[in-house]
TORZASE-467286 format. One record per residue (C-alpha): residue in one letter; z negated, x negated, y negated. Coordinates in Angstrom, 2 decimals, padded with zeros to 5 digits, always signed. Layout:
+------+---------+---------+---------+
! donu !      up !    east !   north !
+------+---------+---------+---------+
!    a !       Z !       X !       Y !
...
+------+---------+---------+---------+
% end
This chain:
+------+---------+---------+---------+
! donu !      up !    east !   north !
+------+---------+---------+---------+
!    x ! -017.14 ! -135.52 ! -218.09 !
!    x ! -017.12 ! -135.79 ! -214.31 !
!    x ! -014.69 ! -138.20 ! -212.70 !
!    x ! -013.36 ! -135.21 ! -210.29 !
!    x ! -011.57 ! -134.66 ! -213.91 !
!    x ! -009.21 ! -137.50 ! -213.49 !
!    x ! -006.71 ! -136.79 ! -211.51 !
!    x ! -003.25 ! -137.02 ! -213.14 !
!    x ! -000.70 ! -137.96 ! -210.85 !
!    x ! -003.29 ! -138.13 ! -207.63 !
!    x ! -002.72 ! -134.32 ! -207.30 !
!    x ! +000.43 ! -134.45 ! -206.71 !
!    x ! +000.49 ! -137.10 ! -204.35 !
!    x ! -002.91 ! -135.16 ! -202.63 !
!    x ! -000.32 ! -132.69 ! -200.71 !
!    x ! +002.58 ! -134.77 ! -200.12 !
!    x ! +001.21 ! -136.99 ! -197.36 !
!    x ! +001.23 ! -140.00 ! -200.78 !
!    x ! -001.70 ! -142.75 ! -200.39 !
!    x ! -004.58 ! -141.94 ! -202.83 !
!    x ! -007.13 ! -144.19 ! -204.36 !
!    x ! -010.64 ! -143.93 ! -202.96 !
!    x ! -011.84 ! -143.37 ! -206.51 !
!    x ! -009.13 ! -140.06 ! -206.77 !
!    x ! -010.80 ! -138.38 ! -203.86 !
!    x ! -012.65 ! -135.77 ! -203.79 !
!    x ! -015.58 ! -136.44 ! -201.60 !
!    x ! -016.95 ! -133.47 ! -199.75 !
!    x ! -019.79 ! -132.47 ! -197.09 !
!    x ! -019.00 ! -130.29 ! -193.63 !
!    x ! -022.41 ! -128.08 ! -193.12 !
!    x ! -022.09 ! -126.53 ! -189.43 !
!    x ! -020.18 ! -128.83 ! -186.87 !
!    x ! -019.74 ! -126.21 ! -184.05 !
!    x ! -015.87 ! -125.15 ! -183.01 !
!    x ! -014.69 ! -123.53 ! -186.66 !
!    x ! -016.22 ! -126.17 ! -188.38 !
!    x ! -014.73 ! -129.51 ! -186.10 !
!    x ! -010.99 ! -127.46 ! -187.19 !
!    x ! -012.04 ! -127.81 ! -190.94 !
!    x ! -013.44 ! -131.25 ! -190.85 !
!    x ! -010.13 ! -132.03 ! -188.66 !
!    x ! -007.98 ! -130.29 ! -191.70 !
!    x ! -009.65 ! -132.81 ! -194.10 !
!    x ! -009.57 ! -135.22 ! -192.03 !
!    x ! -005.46 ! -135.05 ! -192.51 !
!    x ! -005.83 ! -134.61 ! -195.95 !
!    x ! -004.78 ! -137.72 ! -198.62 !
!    x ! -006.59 ! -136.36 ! -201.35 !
!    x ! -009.84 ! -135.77 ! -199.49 !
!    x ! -012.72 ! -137.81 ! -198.49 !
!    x ! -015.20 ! -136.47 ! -195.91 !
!    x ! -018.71 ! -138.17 ! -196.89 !
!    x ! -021.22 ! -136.12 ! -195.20 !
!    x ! -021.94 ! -134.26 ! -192.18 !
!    x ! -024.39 ! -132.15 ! -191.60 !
!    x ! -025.75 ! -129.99 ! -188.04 !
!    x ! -029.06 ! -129.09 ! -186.34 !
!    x ! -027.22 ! -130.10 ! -183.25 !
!    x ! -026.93 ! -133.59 ! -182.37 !
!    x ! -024.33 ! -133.35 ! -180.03 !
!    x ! -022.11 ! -131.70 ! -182.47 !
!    x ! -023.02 ! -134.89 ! -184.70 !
!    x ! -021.92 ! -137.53 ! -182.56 !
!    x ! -018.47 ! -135.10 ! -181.43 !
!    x ! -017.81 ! -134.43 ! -185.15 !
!    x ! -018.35 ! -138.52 ! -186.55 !
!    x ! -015.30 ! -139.46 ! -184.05 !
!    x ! -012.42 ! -137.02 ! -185.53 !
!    x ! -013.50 ! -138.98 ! -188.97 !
!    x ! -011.19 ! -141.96 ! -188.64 !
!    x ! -011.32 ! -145.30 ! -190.76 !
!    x ! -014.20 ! -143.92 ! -192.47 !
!    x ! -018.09 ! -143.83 ! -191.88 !
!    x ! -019.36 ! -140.68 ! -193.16 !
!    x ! -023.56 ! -140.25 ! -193.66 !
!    x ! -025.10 ! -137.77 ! -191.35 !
!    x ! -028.38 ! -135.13 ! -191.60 !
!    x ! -029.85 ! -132.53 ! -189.97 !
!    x ! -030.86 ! -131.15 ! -193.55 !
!    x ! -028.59 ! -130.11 ! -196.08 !
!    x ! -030.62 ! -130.59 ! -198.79 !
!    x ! -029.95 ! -134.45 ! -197.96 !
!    x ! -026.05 ! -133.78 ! -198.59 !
!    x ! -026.69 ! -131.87 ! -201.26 !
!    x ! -029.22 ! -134.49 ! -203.26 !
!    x ! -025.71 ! -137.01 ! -203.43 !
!    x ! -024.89 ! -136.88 ! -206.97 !
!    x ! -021.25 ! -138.38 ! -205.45 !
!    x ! -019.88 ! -135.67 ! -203.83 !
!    x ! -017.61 ! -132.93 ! -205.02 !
!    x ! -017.75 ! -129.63 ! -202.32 !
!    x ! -019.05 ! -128.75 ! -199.38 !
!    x ! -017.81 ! -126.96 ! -196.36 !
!    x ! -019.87 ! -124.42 ! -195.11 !
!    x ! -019.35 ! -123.41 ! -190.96 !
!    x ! -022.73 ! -122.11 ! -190.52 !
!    x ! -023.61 ! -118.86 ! -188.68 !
!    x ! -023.11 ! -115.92 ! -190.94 !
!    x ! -026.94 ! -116.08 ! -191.93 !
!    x ! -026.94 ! -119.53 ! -193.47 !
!    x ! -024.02 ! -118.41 ! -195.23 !
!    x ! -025.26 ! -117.15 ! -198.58 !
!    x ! -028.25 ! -119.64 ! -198.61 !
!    x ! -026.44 ! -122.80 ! -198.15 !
!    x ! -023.79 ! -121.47 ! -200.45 !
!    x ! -026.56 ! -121.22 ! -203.18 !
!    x ! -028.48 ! -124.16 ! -202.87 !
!    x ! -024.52 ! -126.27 ! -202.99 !
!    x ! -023.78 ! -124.57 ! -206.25 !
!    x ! -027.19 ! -125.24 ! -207.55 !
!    x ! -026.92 ! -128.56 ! -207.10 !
!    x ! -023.94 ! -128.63 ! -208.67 !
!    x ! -021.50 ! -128.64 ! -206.03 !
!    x ! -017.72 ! -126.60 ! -204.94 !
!    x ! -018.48 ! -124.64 ! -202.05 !
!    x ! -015.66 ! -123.34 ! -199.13 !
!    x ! -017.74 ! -120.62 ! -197.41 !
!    x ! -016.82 ! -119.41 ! -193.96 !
!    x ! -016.00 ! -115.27 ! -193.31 !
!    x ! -017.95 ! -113.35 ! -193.67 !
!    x ! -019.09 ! -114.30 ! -197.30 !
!    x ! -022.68 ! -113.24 ! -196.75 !
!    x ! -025.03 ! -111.85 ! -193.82 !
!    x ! -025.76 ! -108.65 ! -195.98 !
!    x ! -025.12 ! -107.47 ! -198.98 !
!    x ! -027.61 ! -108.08 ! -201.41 !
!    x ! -026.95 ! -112.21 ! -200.40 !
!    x ! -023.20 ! -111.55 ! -201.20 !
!    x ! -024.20 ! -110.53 ! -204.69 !
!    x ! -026.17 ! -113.59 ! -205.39 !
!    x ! -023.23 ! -115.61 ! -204.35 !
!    x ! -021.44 ! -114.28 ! -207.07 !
!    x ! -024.55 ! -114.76 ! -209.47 !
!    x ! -025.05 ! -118.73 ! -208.22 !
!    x ! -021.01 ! -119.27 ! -208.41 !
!    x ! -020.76 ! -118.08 ! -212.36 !
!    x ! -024.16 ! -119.61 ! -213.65 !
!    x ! -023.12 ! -122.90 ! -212.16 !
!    x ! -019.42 ! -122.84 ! -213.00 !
!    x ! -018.59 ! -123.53 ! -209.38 !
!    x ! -015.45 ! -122.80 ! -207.35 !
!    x ! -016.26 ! -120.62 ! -204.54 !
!    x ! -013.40 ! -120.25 ! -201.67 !
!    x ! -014.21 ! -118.01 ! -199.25 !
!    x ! -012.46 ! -118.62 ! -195.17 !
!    x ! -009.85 ! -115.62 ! -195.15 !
!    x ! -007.03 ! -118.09 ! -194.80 !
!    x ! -004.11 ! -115.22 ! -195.43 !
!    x ! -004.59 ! -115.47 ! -198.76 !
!    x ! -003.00 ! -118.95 ! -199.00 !
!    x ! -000.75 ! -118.04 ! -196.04 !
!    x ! +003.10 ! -118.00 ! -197.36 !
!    x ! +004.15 ! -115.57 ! -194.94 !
!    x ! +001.90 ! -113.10 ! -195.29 !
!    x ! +001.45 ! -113.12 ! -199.36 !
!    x ! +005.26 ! -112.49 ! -198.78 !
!    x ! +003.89 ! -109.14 ! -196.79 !
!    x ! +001.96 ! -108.24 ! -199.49 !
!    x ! +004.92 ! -108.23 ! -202.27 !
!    x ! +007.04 ! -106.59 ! -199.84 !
!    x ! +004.90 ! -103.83 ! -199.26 !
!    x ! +004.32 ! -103.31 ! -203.25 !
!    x ! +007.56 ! -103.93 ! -203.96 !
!    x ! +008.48 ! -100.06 ! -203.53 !
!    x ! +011.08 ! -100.57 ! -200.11 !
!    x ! +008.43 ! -098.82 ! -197.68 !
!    x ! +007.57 ! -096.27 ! -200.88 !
!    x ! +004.37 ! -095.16 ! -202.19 !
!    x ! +001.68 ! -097.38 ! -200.52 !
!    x ! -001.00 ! -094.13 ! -198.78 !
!    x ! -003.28 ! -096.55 ! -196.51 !
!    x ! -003.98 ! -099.43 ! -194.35 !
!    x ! -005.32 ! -100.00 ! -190.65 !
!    x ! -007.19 ! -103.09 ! -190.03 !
!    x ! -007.94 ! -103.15 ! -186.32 !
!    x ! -009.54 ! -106.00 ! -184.02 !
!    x ! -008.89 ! -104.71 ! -180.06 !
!    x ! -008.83 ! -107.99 ! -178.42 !
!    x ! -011.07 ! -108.41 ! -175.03 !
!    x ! -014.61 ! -110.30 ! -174.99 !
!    x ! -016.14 ! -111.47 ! -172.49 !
!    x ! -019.89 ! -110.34 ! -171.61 !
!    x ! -022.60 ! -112.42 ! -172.45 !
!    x ! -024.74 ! -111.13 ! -169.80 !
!    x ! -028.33 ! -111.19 ! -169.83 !
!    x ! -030.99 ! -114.13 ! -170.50 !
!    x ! -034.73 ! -114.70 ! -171.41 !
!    x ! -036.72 ! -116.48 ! -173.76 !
!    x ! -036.64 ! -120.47 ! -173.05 !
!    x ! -037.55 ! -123.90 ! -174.19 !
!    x ! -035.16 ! -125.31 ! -176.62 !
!    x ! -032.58 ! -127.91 ! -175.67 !
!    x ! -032.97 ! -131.72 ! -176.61 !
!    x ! -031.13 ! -132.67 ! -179.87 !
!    x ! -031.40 ! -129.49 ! -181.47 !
!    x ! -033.77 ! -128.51 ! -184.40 !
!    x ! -034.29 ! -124.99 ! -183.62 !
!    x ! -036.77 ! -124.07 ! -186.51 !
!    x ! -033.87 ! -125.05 ! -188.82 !
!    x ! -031.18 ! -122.83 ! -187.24 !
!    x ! -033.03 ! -120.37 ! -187.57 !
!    x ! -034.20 ! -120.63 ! -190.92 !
!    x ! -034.48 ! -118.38 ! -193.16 !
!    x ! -033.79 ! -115.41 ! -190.95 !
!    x ! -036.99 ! -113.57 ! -188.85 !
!    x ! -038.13 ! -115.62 ! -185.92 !
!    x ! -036.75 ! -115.34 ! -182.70 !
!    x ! -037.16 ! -117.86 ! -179.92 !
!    x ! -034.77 ! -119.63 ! -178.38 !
!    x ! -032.22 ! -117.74 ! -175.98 !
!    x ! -028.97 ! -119.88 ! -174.67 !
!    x ! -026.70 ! -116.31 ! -174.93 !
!    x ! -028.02 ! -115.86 ! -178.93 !
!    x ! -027.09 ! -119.03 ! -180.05 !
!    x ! -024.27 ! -121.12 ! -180.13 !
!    x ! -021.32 ! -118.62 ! -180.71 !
!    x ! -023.03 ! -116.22 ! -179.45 !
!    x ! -025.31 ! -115.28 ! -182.15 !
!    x ! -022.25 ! -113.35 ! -183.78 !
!    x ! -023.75 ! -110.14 ! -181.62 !
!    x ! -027.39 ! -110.64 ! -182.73 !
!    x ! -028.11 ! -108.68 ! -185.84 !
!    x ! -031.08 ! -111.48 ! -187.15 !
!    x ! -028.08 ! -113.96 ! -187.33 !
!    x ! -024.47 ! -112.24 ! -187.20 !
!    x ! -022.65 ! -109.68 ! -188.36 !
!    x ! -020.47 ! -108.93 ! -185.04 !
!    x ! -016.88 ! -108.33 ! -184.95 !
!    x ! -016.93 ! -106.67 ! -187.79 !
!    x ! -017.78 ! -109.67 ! -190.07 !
!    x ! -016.62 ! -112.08 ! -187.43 !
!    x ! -012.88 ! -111.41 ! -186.93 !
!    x ! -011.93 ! -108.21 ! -188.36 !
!    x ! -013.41 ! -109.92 ! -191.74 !
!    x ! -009.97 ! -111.32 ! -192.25 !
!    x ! -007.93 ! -108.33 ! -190.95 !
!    x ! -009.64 ! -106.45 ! -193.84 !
!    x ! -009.65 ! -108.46 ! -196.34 !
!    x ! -005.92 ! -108.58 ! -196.07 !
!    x ! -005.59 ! -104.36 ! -195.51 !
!    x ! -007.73 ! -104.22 ! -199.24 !
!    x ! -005.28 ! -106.81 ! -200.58 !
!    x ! -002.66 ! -104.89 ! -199.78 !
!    x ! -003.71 ! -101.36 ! -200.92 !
!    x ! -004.52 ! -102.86 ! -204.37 !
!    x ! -008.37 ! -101.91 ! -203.74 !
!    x ! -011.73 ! -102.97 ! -204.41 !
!    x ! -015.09 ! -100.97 ! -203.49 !
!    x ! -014.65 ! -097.94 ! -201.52 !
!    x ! -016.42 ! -094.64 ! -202.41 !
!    x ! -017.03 ! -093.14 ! -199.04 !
!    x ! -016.91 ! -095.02 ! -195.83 !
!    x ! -017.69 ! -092.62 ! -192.47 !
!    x ! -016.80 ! -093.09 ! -188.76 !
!    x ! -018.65 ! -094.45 ! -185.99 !
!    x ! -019.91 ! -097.38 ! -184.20 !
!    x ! -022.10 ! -097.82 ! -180.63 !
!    x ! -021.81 ! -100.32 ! -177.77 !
!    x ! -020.15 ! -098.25 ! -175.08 !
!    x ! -018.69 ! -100.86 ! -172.51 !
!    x ! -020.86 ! -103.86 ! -171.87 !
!    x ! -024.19 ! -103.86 ! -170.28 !
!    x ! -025.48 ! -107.19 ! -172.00 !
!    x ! -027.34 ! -108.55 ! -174.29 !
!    x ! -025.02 ! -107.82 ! -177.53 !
!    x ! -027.06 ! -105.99 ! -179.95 !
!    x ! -024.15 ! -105.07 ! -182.19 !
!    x ! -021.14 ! -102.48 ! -181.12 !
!    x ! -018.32 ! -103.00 ! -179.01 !
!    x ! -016.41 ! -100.17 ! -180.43 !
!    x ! -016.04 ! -099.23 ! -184.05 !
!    x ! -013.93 ! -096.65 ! -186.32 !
!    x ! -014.63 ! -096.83 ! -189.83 !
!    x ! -012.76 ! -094.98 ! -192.54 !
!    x ! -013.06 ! -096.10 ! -195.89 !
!    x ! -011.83 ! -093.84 ! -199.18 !
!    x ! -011.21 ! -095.20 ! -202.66 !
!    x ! -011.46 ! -093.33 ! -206.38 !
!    x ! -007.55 ! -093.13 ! -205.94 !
!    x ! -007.53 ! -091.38 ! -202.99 !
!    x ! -006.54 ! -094.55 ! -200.79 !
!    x ! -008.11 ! -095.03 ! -197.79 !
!    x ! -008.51 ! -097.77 ! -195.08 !
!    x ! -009.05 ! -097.74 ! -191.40 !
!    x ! -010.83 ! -100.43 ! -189.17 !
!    x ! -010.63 ! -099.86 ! -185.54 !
!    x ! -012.98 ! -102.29 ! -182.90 !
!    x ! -012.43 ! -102.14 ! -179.03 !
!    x ! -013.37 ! -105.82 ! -178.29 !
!    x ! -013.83 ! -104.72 ! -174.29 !
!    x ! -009.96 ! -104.34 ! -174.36 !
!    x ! -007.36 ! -105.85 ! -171.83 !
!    x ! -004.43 ! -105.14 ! -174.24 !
!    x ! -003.69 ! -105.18 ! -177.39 !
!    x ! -002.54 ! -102.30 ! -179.93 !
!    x ! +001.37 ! -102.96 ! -181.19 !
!    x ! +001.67 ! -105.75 ! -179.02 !
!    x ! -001.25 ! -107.58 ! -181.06 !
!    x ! -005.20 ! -107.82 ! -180.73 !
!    x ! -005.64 ! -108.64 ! -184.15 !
!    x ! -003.77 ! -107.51 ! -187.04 !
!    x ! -003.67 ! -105.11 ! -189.68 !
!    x ! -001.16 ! -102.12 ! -191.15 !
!    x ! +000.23 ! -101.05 ! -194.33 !
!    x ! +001.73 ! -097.64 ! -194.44 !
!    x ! +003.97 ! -096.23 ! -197.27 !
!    x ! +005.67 ! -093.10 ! -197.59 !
!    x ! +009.35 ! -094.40 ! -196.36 !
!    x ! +008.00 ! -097.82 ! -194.02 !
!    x ! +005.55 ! -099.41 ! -192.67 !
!    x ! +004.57 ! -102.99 ! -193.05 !
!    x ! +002.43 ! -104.77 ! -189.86 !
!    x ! +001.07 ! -107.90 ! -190.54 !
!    x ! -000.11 ! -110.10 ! -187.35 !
!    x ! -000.11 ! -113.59 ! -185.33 !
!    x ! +002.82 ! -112.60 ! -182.80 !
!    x ! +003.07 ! -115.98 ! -180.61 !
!    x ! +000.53 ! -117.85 ! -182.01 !
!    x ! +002.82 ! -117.58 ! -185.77 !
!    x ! +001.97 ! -115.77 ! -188.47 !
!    x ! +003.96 ! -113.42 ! -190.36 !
!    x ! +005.16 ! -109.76 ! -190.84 !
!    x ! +007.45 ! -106.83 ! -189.29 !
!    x ! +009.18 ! -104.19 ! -191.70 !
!    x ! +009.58 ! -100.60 ! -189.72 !
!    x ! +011.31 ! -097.79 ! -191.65 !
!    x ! +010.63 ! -094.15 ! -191.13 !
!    x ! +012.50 ! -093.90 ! -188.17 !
!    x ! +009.91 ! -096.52 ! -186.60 !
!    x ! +013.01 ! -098.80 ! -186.27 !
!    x ! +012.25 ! -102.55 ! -186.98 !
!    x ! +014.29 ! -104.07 ! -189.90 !
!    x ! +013.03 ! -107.26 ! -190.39 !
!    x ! +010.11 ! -109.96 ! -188.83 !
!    x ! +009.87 ! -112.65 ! -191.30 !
!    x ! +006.99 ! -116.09 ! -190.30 !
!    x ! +008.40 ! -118.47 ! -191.57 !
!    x ! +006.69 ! -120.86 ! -193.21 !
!    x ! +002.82 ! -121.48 ! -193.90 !
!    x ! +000.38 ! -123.68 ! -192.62 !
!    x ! -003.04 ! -123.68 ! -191.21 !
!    x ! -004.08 ! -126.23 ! -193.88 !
!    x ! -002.70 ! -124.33 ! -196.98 !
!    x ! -006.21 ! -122.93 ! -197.92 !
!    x ! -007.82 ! -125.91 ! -197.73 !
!    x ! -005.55 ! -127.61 ! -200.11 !
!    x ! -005.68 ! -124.60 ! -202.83 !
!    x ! -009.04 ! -125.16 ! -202.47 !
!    x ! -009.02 ! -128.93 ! -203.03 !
!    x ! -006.21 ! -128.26 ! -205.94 !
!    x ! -008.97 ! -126.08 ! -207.61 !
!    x ! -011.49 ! -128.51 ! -207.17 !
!    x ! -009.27 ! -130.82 ! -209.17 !
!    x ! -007.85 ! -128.15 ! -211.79 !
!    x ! -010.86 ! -125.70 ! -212.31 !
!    x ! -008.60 ! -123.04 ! -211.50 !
!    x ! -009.43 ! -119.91 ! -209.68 !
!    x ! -009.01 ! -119.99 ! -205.57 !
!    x ! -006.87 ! -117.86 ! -203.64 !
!    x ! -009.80 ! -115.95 ! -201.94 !
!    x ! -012.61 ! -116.19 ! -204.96 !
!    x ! -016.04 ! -115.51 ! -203.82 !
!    x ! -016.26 ! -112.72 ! -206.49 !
!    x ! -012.79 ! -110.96 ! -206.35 !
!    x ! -012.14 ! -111.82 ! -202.49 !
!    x ! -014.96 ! -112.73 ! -200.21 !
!    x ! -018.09 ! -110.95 ! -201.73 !
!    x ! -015.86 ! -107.50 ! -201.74 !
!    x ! -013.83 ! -107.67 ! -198.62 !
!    x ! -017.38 ! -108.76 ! -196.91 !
!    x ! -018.83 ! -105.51 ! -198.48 !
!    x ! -016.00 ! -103.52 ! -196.33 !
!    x ! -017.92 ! -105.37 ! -193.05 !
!    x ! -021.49 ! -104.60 ! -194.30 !
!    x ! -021.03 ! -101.08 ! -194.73 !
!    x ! -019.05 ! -100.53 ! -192.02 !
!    x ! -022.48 ! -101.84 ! -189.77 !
!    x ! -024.50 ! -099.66 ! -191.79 !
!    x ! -022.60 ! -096.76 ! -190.57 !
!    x ! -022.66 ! -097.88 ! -187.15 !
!    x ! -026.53 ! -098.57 ! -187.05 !
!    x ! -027.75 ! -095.45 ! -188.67 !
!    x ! -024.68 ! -092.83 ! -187.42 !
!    x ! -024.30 ! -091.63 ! -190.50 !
!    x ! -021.77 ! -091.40 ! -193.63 !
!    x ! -022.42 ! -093.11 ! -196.72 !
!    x ! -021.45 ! -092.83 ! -200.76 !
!    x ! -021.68 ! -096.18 ! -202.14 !
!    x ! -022.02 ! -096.69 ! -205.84 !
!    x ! -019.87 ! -099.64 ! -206.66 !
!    x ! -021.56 ! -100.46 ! -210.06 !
!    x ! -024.59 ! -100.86 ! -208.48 !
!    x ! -023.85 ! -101.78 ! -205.33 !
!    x ! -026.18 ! -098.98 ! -203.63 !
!    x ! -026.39 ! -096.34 ! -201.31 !
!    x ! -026.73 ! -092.63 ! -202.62 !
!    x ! -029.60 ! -091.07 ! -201.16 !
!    x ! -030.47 ! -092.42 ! -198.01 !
!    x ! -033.31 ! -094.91 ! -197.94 !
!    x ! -032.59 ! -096.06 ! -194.59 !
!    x ! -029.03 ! -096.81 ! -194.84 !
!    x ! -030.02 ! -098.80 ! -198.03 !
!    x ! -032.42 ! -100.81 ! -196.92 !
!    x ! -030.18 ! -102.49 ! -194.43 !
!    x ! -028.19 ! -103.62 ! -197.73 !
!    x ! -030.85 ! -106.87 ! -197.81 !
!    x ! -032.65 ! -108.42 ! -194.87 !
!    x ! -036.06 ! -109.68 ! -194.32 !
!    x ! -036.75 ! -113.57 ! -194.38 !
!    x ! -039.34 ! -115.32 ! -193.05 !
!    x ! -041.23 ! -118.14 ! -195.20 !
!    x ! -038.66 ! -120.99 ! -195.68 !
!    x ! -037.79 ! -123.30 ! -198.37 !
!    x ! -033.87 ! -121.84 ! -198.25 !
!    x ! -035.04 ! -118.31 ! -199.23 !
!    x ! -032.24 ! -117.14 ! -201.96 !
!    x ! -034.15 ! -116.44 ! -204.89 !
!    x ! -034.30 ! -112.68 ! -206.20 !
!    x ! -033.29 ! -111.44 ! -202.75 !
+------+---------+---------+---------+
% end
């Protein structure tokens, strides 16, 4: 029996803002201290029931930025994760890493025994998503991936409207991501900066050297580490256009991707149109223009679902989340945000710490799929062709090329997922 067992009344008084013992805590790690990971640690920060014990980053800035939003508290820090992960104390682990540390660090936590919240995308490629879902079931280990709709109030509330039969027979989605970057411009090779451990960073992806405009953010738009906007922002946008449609792997996916607007150094595109098609003749649309000055339905990102008498558009109009009915006339007929809360997914993820209960956005029924969507959507963009994809074996029908960007390469390092 582990102590994270006994809870009793603590879980209730986790979520109301209640005091709770030190010893009803559940103690947890933050791996990757840049901007998306100082909002989590902040989130837990506010939470009762947790206690943040670890941090972890190859940065030492982010270190020193990310020990002063812990308040009252004096949590241990390391540039290694396997450090964090060798405490036999602590509960979960927060994982805020670029997209290619993803899968590794997520395997090595559950190994060790430990929960695991796991930024979006799931995994860098596909093959690493799988093993995700292999590490999470051997180990018994909750795995919540970062697509906060799924614990957002508002916008489950869009989801049974739209299957609740008032916009009729549910056809298709649109995911789309049309909001304006800014170019990252060119740079060379250079020494790294004090305070970082580059060979770490990097990992267990191919070598690169050090470039200031492939690393800190910007490494979304380098293939070796990201997964561009694809995986980036439009991961969530999709996950929620799947969730609605009642979908899991697509049959078909075709459409296009190439970098047609900025002359820099961003290796992955700027522009994308992807359709996917299901076994029930479903299909879902992602559309990329990231070079854009305006948005599409008065929103940059958000996502459509389209029925046979209404449409449903889910979005963040004003910095709120929430959803806008249209009927077949186009007319609006209702906007509904009310409620919901940044920190919701974070505390379904603590509660299922606590319980043993599934999470809102499971690694295996959630993340791992929904990340699929983003991997083959890249394939299609990097080889210009249209794929069949075999969803009981996760594979590519006869094209060799196209499935070999299903797994990566990896350079000699002690985080290598094994079986990859």
């Amino acid at each position: 029996m582990n102590r994270r067992y006994f809870f009793g009344a603590a879980l209730t008084a986790a979520f109301d803002g209640r005091a709770v013992a030190a010893s009803d805590k559940v103690r947890v790690g933050m791996i990757g201290l840049g901007g998306r990971g100082r909002a989590l640690l902040g989130q837990c920060a506010r939470t009762p029931a947790v206690s943040v014990a670890w941090l972890c980053d190859i940065d030492q800035a982010n270190l020193e930025r990310a020990s002063k939003l812990v308040a009252g508290g004096a949590p241990k820090t390391t540039g290694d994760l396997r450090r964090m992960l060798e405490d036999q104390q602590l509960d979960a682990v927060f994982i805020a890493t670029p997209d290619h540390w993803h899968a590794p660090a997520t395997i090595l936590a559950c190994d060790a025994g430990k929960d695991v919240y796991v930024e979006k995308p799931a995994s860098h490629n596909l093959r690493e998503g799988r093993l995700m879902v292999e590490a999470a079931r051997r180990n018994q280990r909750i795995v919540q991936h970062g697509t906060q709709g799924r614990s957002h109030s508002a916008v489950i509330r869009a989801m049974e409207y739209a299957n609740s039969g008032k916009i009729g027979k549910v056809l298709a989605a649109k995911a789309w991501n049309v909001q304006l970057r800014k170019n990252i411009g060119h740079a060379t090779d250079g020494p790294v900066p004090r305070g970082i451990d580059y060979d770490t960073w990097v990992g267990p992806a191919e070598w690169m050297p050090y470039k200031p405009n492939r690393f800190h953010y910007t490494w979304h738009w380098c293939w070796n580490f990201g997964t561009g906007d694809m995986g980036n922002d439009g991961a969530h946008q999709i996950d929620q256009a799947r969730w609605a449609l009642g979908v899991d792997y697509p049959v078909r996916v075709s459409g296009m991707g190439a970098k047609l607007f900025f002359e820099d150094d961003q290796e992955t595109p700027d522009t994308m149109n992807v359709t996917f098609e299901y076994a029930n003749g479903k299909i879902l649309i992602w559309e990329m223009r990231i070079w854009n000055p305006y948005g599409m339905e008065q929103i940059d990102n958000a996502m459509g679902i389209y029925g046979t008498e209404g449409m449903v558009q889910v979005g963040d109009w004003d910095r709120k989340a929430g959803f806008k009915v249209f009927d077949r006339d186009g007319k609006q007929v209702l906007h509904d945000s009310e409620g919901g809360r940044g920190d919701d997914h974070l505390a379904n993820f603590v509660e299922c710490v606590r319980t043993r209960k599934a999470p809102n956005a499971a690694i295996e029924t959630a993340g791992h799929i929904s990340a699929v969507h983003c991997h083959l959507g890249n394939i299609v963009a990097r080889t210009g062709r249209n794929l069949k994809f075999d969803a009981k074996t996760e594979t590519i029908a006869a094209d060799a090329e196209a499935s070999a960007l299903l797994r990566r390469k990896y350079r000699p390092h002690w985080s290598v997922p094994r079986n990859v």
